[in-house]
C-alpha positions as CSV (number, residue, x, y, z in Angstrom):
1,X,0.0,0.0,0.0
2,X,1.5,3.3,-0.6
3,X,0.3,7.1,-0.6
4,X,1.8,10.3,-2.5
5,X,2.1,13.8,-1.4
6,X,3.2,16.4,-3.4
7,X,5.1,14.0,-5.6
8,X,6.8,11.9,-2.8
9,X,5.9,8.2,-2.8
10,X,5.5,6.9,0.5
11,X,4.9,3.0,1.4
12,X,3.2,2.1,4.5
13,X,4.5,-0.7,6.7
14,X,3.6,-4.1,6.4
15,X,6.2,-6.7,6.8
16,X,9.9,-7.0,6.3
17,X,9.2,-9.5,3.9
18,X,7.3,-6.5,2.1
19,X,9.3,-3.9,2.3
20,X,12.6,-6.5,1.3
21,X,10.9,-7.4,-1.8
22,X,10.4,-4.0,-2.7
23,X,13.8,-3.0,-2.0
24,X,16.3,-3.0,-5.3
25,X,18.9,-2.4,-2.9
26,X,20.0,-3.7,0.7
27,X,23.1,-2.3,2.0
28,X,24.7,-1.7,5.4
29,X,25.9,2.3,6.1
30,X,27.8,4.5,8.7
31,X,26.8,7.9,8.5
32,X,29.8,10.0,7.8
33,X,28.4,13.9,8.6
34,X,25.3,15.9,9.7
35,X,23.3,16.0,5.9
36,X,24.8,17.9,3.6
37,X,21.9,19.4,1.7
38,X,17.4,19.4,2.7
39,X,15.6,18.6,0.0
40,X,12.3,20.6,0.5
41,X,10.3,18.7,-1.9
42,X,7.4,19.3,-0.7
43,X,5.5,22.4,1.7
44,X,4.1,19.3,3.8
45,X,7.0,17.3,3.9
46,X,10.1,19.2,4.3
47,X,12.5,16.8,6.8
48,X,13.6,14.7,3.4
49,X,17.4,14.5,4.3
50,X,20.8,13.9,2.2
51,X,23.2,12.2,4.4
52,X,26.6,11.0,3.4
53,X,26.9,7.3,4.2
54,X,29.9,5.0,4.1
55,X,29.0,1.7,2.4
56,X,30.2,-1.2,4.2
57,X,28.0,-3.7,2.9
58,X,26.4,-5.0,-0.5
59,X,23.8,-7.3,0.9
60,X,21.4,-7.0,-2.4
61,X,21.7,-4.7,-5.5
62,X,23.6,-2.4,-7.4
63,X,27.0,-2.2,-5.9
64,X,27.7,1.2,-4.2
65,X,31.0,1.7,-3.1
66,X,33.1,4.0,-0.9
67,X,30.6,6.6,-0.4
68,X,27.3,7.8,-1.4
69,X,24.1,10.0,-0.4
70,X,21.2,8.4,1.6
71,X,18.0,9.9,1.3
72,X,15.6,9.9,4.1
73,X,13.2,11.0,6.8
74,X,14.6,9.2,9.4
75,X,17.5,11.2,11.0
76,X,20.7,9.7,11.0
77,X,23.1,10.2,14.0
78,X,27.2,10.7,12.7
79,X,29.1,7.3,13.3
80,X,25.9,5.2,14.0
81,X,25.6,2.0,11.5
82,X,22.1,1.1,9.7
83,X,20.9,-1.9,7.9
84,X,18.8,0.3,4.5
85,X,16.1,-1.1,2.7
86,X,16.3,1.2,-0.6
87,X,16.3,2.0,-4.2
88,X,18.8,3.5,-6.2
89,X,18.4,6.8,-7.8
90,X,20.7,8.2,-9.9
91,X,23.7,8.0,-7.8
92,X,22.2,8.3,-4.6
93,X,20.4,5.4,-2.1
94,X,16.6,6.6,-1.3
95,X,15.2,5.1,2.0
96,X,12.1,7.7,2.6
97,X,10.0,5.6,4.9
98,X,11.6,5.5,8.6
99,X,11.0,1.7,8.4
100,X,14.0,1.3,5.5
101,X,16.6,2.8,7.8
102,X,17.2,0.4,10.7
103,X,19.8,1.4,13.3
104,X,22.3,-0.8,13.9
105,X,24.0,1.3,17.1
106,X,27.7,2.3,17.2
107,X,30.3,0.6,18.6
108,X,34.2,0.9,18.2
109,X,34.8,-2.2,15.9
110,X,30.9,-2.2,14.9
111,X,32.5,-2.1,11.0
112,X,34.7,-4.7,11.1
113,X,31.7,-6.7,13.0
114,X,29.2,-6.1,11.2
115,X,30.9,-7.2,7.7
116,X,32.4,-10.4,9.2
117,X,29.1,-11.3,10.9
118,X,27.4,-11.2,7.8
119,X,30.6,-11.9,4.7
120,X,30.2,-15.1,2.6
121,X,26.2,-15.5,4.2
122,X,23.0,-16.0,1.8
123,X,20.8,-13.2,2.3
124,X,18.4,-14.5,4.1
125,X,21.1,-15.1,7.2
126,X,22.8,-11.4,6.6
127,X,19.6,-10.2,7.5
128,X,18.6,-12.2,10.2
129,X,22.1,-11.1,11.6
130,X,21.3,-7.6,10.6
131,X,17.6,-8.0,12.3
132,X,19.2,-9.3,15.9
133,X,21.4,-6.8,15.8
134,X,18.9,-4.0,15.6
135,X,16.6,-5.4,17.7
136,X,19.7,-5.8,20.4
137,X,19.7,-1.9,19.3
138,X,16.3,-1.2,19.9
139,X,16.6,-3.1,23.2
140,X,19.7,-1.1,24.8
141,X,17.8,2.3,24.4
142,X,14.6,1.2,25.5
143,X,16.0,-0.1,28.5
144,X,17.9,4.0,28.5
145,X,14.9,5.1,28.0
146,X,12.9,3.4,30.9
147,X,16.2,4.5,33.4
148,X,15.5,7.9,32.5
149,X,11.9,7.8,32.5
150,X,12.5,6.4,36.2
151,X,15.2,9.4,37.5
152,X,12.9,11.8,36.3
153,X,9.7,10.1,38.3
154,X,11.1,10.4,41.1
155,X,12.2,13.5,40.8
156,X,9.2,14.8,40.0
157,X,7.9,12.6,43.1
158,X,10.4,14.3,45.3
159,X,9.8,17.9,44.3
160,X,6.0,17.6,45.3
């Protein structure tokens, strides 16, 4: 199922299996900078982002290399990996939907990890790597989340 807005074609979320067959390209990215340029495409939509990605991993798709542009809602934090579910326009990687970027977290020898994790695997078992991994992610910052949301209770207990 999908929706446009002012020219921007925008899938809603189904499954994975979905969104992966609907994906010409599957590749793994560290975000090198803060994005470089906003593309305002739209009055309603204006948060469509170009960030400059490393490409550590081909999982599916037209081989990017080195470096390229990401295009996407979803912010991208500098240094943080992400597993994209994209297509390839022009020379740039488009990812609109925040469901096509999946953070992978950051860690020290994440690169090197990540690419042996996943080197020499059929695709199906790179991304059920890639899957664990961000919901090991997802996990970690939850569990942030709900130490936060617990100082600030009780200090908002206290100060009564």
């Amino acid at each position: 199922m999908a929706f446009s807005a002012f020219g921007v074609l925008l899938n809603l979320f189904t499954d994975y299996d979905f969104v992966r067959e609907h994906s010409s390209d599957i590749i793994v990215v560290r975000c090198i900078t803060n994005p470089l340029t906003q593309f305002n495409s739209s009055p309603t939509d204006p948060d469509i982002n170009a960030f400059p990605v490393a490409i550590l991993a081909n999982i599916r798709g037209t081989n990017f290399s080195g470096s390229a542009s990401l295009i996407s809602k979803h912010w991208l934090n500098v240094n943080d990996y992400y597993l994209i579910f994209g297509q390839r326009v022009n020379d740039k990687c488009q990812a609109l939907e925040d469901f096509r970027v999946i953070p992978l977290g950051r860690d020290v020898n994440s690169a090197g990890e990540i690419t042996n994790s996943i080197a020499g695997k059929p695709e199906d078992e790179q991304l059920q790597i890639l899957f664990k991994r961000g919901l090991d992610h997802a996990s970690r910052q939850i569990q942030e989340q709900q130490d936060e949301k617990q100082r600030l209770e009780g200090a908002v207990k206290n100060s009564i």
